[in-house]
Backbone as CSV, one residue per row, in Angstrom:
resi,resn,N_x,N_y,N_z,CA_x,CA_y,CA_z,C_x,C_y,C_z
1,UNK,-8.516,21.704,-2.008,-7.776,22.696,-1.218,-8.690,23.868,-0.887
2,UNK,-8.914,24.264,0.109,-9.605,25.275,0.603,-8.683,26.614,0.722
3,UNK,-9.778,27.919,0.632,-9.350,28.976,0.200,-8.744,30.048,1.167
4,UNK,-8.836,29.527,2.643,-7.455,29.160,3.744,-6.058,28.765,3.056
5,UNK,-5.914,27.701,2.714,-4.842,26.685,2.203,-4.333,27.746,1.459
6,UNK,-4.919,27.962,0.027,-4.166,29.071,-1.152,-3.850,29.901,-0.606
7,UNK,-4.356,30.707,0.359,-4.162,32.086,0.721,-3.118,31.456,1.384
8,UNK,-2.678,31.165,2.379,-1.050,30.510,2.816,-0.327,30.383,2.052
9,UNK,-0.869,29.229,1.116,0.459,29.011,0.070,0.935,30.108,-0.422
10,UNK,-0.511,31.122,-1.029,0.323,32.387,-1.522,1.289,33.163,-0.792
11,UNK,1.162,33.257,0.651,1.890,34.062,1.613,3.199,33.517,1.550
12,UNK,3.303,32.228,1.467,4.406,31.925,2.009,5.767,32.020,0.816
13,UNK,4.936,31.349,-0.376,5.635,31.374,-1.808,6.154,32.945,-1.694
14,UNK,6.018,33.920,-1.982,6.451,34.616,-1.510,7.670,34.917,-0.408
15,UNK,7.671,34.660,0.187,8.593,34.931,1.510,9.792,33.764,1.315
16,UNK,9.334,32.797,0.249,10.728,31.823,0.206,11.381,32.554,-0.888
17,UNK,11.131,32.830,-1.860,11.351,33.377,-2.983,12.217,34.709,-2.804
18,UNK,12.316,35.037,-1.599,12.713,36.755,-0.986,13.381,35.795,-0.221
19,UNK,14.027,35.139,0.218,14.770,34.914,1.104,15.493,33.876,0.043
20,UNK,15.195,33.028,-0.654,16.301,32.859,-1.605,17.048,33.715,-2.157
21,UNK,16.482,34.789,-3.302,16.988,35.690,-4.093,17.988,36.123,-2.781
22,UNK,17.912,36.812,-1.545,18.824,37.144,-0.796,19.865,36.466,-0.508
23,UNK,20.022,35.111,-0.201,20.702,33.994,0.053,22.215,34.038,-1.716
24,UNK,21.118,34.439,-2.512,22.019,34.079,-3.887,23.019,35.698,-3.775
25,UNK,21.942,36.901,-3.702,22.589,37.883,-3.410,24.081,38.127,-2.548
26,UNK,23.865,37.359,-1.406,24.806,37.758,-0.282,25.899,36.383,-0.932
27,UNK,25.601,35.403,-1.673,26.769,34.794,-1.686,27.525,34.967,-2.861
28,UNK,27.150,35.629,-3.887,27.960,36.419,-4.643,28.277,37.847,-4.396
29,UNK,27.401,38.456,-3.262,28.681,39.502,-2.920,29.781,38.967,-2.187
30,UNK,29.675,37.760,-0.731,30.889,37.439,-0.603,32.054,36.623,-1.552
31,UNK,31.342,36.142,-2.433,32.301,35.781,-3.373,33.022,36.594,-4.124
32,UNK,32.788,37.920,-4.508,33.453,38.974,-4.984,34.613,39.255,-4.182
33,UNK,34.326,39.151,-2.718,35.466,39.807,-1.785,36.017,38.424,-1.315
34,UNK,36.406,37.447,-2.080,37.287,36.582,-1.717,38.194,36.710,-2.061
35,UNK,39.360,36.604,-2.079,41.102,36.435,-2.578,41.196,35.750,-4.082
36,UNK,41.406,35.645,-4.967,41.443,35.046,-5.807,42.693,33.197,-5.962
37,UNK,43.245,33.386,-4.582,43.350,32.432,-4.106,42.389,31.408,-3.338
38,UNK,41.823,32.044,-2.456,40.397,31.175,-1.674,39.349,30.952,-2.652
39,UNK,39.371,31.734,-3.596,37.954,31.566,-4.827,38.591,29.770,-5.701
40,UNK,40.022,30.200,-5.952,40.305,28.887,-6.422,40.531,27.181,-5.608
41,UNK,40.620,27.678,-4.341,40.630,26.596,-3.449,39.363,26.095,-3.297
42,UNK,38.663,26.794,-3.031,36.701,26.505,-3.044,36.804,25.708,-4.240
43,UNK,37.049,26.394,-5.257,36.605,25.983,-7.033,37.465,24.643,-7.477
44,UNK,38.420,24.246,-6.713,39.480,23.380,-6.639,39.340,22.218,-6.049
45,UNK,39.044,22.394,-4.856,38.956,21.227,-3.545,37.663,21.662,-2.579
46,UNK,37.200,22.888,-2.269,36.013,22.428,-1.434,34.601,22.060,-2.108
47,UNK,34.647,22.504,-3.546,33.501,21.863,-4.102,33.336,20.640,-4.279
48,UNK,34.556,19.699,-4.809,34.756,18.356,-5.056,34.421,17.689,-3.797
49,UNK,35.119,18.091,-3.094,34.650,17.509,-0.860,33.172,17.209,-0.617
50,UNK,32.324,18.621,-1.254,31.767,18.820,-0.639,30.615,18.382,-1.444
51,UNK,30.601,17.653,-2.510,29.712,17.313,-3.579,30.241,15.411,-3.281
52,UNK,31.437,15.203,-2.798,31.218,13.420,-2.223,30.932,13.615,-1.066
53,UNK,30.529,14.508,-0.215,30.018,14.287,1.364,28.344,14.179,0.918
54,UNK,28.063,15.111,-0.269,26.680,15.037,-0.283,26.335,13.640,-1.398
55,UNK,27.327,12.794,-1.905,26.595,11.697,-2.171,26.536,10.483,-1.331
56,UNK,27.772,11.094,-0.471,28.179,9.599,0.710,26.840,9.718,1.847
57,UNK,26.555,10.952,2.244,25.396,11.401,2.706,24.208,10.747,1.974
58,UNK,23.617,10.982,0.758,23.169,10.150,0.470,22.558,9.024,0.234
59,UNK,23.988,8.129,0.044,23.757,6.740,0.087,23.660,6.161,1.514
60,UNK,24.459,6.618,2.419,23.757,6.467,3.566,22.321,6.263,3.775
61,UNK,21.362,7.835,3.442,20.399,8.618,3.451,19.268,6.818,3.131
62,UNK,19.237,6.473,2.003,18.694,5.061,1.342,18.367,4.217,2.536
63,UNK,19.525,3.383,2.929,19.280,2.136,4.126,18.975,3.130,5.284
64,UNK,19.107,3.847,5.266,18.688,4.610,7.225,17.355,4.328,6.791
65,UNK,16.576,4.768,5.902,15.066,5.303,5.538,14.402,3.833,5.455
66,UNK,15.404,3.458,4.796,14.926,1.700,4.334,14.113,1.110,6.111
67,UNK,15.376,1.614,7.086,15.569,0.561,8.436,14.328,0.990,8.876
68,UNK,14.174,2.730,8.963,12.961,3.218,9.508,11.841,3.028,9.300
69,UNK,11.681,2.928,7.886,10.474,2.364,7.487,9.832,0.833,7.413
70,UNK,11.123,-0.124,7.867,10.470,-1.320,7.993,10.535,-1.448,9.817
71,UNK,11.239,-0.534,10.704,10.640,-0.460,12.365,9.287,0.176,12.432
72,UNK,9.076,1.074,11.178,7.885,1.796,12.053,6.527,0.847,11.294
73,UNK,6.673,0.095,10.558,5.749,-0.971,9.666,5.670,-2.058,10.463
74,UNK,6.826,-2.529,10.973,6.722,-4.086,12.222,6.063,-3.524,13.344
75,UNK,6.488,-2.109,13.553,5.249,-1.424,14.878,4.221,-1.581,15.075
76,UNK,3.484,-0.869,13.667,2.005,-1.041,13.213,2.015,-1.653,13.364
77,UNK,2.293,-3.010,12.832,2.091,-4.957,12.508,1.799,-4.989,13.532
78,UNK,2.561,-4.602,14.441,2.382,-5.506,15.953,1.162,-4.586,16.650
79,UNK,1.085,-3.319,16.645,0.189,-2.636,17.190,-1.891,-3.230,16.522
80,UNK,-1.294,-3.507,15.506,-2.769,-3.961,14.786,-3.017,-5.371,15.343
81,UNK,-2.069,-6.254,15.292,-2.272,-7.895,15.997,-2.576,-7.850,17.409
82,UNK,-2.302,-6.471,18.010,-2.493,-6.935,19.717,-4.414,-6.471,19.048
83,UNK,-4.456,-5.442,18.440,-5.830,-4.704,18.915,-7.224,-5.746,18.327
84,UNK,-6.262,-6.415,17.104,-7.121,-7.758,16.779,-7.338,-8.731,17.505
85,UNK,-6.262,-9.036,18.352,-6.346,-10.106,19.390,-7.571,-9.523,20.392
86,UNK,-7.272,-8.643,20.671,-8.187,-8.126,22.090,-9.430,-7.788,21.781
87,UNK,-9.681,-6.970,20.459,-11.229,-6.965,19.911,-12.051,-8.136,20.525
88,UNK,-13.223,-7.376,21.000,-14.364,-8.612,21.224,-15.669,-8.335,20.162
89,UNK,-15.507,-6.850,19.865,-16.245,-6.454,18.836,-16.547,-6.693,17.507
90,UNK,-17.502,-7.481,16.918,-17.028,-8.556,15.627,-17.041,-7.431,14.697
91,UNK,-18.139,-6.458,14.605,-17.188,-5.755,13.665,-16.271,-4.784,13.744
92,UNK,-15.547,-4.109,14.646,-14.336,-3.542,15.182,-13.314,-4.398,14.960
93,UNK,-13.295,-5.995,15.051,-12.529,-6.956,14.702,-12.176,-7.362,13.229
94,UNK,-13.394,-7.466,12.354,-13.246,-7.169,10.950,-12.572,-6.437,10.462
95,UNK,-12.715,-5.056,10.884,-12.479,-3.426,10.551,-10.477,-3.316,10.504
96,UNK,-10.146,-4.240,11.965,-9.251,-4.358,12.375,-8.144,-5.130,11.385
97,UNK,-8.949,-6.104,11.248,-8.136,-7.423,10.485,-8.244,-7.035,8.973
98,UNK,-9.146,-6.224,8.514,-9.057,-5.393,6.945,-7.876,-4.735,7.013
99,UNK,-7.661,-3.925,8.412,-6.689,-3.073,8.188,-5.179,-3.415,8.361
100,UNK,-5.345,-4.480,8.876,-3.761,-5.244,9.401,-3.365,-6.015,7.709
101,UNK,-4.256,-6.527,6.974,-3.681,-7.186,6.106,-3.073,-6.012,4.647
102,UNK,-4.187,-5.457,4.835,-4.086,-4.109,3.965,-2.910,-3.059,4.388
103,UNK,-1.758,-2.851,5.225,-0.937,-2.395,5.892,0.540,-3.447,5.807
104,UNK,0.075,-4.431,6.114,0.875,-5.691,5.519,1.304,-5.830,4.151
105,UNK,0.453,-5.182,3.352,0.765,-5.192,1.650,-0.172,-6.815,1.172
106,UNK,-0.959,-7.367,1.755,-2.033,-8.100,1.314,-0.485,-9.645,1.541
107,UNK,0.448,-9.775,2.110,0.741,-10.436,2.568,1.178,-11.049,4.329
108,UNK,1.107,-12.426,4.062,1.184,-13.860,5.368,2.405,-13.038,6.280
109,UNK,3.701,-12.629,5.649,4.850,-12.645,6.457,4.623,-11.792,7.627
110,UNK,5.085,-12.445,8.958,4.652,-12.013,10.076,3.261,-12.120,10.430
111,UNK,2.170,-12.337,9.960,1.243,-12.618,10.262,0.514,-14.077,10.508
112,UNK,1.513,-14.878,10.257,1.991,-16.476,10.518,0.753,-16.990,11.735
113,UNK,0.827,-16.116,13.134,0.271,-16.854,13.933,-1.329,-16.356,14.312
114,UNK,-1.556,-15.751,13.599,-2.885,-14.980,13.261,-3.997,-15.507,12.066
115,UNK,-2.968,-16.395,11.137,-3.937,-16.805,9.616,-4.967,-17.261,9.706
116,UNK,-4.760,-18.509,11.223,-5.813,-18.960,11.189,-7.222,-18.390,11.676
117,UNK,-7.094,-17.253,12.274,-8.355,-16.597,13.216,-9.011,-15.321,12.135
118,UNK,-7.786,-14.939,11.026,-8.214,-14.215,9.945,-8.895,-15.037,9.120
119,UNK,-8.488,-16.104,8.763,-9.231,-16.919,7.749,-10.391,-17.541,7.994
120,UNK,-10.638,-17.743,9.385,-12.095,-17.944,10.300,-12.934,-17.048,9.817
121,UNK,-12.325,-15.759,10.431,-13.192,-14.417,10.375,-14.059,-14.225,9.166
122,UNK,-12.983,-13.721,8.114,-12.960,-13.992,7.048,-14.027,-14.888,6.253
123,UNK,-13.921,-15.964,6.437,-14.984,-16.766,5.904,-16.533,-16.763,6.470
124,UNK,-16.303,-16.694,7.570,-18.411,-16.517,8.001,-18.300,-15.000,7.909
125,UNK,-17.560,-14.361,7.861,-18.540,-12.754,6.529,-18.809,-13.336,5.719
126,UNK,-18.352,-13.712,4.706,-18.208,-13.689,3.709,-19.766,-14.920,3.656
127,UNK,-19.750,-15.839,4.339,-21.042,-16.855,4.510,-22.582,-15.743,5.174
128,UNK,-22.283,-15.333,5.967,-23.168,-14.372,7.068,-23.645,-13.224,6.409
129,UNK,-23.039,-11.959,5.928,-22.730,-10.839,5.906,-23.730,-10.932,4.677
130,UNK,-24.828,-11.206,4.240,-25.870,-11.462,3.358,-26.638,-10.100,3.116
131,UNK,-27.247,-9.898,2.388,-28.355,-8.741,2.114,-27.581,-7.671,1.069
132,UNK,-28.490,-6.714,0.688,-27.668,-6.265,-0.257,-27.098,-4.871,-0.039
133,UNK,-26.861,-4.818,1.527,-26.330,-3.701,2.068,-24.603,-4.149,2.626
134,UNK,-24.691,-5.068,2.393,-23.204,-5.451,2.759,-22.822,-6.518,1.971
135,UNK,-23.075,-5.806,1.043,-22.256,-6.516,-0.178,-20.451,-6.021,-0.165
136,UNK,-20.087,-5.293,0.339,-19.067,-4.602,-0.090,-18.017,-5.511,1.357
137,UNK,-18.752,-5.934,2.377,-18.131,-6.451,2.937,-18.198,-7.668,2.770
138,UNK,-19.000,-8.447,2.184,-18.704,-9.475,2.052,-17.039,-9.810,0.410
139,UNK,-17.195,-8.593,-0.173,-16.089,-8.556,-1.058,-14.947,-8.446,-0.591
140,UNK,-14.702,-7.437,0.367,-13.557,-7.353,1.048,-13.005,-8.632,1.763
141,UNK,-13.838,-9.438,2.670,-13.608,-10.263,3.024,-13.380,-11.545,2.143
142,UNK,-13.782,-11.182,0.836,-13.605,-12.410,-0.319,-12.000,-12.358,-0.517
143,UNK,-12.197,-10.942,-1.435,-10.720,-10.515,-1.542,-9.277,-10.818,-0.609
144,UNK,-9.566,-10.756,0.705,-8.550,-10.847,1.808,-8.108,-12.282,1.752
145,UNK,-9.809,-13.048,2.135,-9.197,-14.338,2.180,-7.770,-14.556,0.860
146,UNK,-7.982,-14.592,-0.144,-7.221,-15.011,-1.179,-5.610,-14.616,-0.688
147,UNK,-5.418,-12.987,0.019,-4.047,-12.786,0.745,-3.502,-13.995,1.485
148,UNK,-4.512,-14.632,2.543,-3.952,-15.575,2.787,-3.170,-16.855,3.132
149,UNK,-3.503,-17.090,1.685,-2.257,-18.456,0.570,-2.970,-19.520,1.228
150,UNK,-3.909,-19.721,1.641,-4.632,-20.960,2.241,-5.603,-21.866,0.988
151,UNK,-5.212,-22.519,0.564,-6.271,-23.214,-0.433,-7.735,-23.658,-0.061
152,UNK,-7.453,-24.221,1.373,-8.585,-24.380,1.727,-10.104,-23.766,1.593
153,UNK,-9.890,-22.229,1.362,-10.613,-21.005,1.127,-11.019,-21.118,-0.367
154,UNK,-10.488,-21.833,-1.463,-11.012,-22.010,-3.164,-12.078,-22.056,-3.123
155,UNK,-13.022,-23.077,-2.487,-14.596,-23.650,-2.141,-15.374,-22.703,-1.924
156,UNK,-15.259,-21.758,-0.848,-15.880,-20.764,-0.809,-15.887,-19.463,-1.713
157,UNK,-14.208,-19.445,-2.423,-14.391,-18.051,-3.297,-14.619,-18.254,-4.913
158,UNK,-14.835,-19.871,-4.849,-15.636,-20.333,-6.279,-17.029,-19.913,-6.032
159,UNK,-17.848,-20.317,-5.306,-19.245,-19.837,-4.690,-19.676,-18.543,-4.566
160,UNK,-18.485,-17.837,-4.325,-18.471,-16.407,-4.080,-18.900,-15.718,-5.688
161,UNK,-18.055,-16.385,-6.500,-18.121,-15.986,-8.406,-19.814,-15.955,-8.140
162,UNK,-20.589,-16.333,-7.832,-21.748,-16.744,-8.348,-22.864,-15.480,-7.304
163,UNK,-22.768,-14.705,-6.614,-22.683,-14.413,-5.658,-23.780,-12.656,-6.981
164,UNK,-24.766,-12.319,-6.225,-25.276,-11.305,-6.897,-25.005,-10.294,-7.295
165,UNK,-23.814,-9.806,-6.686,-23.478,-8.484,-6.551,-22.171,-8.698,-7.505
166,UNK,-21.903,-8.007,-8.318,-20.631,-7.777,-9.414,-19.181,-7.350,-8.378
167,UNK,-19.515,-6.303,-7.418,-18.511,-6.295,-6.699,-17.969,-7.659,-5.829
168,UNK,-18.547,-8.697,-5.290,-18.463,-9.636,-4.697,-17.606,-10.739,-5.819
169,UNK,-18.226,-10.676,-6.762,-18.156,-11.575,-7.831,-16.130,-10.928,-8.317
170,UNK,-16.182,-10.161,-8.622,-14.786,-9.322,-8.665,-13.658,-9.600,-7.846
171,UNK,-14.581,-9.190,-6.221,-13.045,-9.667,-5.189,-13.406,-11.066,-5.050
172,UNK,-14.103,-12.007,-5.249,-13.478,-13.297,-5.184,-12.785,-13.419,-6.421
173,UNK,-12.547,-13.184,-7.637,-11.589,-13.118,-8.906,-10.377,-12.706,-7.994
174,UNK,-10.396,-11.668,-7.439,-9.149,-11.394,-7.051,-8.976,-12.096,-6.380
175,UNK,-9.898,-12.602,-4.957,-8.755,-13.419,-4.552,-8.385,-14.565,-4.826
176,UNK,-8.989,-15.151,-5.827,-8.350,-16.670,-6.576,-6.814,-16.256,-7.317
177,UNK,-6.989,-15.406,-7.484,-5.549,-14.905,-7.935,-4.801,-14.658,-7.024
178,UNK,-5.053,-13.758,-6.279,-3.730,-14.256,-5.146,-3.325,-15.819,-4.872
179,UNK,-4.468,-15.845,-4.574,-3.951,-17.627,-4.261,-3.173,-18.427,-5.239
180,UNK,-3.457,-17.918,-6.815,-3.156,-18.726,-7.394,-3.900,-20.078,-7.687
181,UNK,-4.737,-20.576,-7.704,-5.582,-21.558,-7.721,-5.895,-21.367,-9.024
182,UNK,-4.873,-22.379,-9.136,-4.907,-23.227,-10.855,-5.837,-23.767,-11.015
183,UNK,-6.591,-24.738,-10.280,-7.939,-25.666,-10.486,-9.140,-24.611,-10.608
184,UNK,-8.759,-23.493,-10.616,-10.188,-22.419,-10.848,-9.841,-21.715,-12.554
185,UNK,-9.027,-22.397,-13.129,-8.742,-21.849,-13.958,-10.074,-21.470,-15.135
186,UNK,-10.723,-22.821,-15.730,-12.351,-22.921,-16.494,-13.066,-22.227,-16.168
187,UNK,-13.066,-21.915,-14.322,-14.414,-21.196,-13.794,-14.078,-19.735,-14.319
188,UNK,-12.928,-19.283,-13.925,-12.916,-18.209,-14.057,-12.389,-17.645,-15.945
189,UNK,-12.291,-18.622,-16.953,-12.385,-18.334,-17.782,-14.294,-17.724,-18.622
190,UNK,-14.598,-18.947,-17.940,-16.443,-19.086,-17.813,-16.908,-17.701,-17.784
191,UNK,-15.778,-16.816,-16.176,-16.394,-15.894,-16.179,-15.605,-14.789,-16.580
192,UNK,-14.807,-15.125,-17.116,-13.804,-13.693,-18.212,-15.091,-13.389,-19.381
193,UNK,-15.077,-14.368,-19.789,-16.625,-15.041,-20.997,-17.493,-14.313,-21.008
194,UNK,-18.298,-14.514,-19.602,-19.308,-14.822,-20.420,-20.339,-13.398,-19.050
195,UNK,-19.428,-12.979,-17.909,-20.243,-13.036,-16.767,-20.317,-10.940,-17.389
196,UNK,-21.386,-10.178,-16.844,-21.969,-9.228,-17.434,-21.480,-7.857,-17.061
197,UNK,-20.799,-7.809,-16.320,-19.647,-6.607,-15.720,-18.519,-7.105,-16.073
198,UNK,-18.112,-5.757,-16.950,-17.036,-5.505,-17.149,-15.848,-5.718,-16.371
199,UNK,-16.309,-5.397,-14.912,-15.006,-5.108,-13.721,-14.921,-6.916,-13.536
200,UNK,-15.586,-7.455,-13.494,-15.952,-8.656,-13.309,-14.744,-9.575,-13.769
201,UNK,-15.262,-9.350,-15.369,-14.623,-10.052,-16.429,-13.146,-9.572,-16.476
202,UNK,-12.576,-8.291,-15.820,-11.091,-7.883,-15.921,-10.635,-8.570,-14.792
203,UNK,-11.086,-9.014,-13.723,-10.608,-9.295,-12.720,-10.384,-10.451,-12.441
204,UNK,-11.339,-11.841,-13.749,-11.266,-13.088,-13.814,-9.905,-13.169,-14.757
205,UNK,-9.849,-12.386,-15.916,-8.826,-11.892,-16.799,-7.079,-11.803,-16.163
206,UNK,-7.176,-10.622,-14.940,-5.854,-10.380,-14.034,-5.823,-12.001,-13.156
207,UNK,-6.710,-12.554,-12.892,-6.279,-13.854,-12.103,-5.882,-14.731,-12.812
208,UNK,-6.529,-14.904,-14.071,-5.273,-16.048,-15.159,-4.005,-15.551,-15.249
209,UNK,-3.865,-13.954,-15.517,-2.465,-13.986,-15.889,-1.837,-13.903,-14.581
210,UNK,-2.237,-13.543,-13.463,-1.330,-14.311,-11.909,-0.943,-15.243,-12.405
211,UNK,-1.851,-16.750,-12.111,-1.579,-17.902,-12.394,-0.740,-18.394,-13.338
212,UNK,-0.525,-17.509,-14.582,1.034,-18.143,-15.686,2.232,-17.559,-15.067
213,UNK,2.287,-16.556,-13.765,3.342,-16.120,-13.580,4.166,-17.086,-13.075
């Protein structure tokens, strides 16, 4: 937070704090000059009213937020699939398709007619994307594949375990776990075992216990 920011906050904290205390002020002076009939009707029936309008309000409040937030999420969805489609830029297209699955919550639904051009992508990074300056993309792209749910992709993110870089070695753990790929079960015990990063070995660790779920 910059020392702009505080100096606001301080201004403002202030000025709510003075306009509450007033707010409490003025409604116990008008409460003094109520009738001792209207004080009991309030205290009787408009508080009770007015304490189920604010839970019916409420529960309303839940599914409205619910609806909004899954229109303005199918938006994105759809706003990210056109800009992936139209990308000619391979890595603007990557960048793209990181961000559509990662926005998605690392799942297929709605992304049905796209898997296959992600899982393309996806895989020659992950083959291509060599040297030890893009290591981090070739992880990401390890990792994603596993979102997925394509088995076909095991072959490559067994290969991936073996792969120089500890981060690489990690998101293919993860993504055998998404997938679930039971037949990687040995490898990745091999490398709970035995392999020399820590992050490594937790991440071969979190993909077995996927797999008993």
């Amino acid at each position: 937070m910059t020392e702009i920011q505080r100096h606001e906050e301080g201004q403002i904290n202030p000025a709510l704090l003075v306009v509450l205390i007033g707010l409490i002020v003025a409604g116990v002076w008008i409460w003094k000059r109520l009738s001792a009939d209207t004080q009991d009707y309030i205290i009787d029936q408009a508080l009770p009213m007015a304490a189920v309008g604010l839970v019916i309000a409420a529960l309303l409040f839940i599914p409205v937020r619910a609806v909004l937030r899954h229109r303005a999420k199918s938006q994105e969805r759809a706003r990210l699939l056109t800009l992936f489609e139209r990308e000619t830029v391979q890595d603007k297209k990557l960048e793209t398709a990181f961000a559509l699955l990662e926005m998605n919550g690392y799942r297929v639904e709605g992304l049905e007619p796209t898997v296959s051009a992600l899982k393309e992508l996806f895989a020659i990074t992950l083959q291509r994307a060599l040297g030890d300056k893009q290591h981090r993309i070739r992880g990401m792209a390890a990792s994603h594949l596993g979102a997925l749910q394509d088995l076909s992709v095991v072959p490559l993110l067994v290969k991936a375990l073996e792969d120089d870089h500890a981060y690489v070695r990690s998101c293919a753990a993860l993504g055998l776990g998404r997938l679930r790929a039971t037949e990687t079960r040995e490898r990745l015990k091999t490398v709970m075992e035995q392999d020399w990063d820590q992050t490594v070995r937790s991440r071969a660790r979190e993909a077995l216990e996927r797999m008993r779920e």
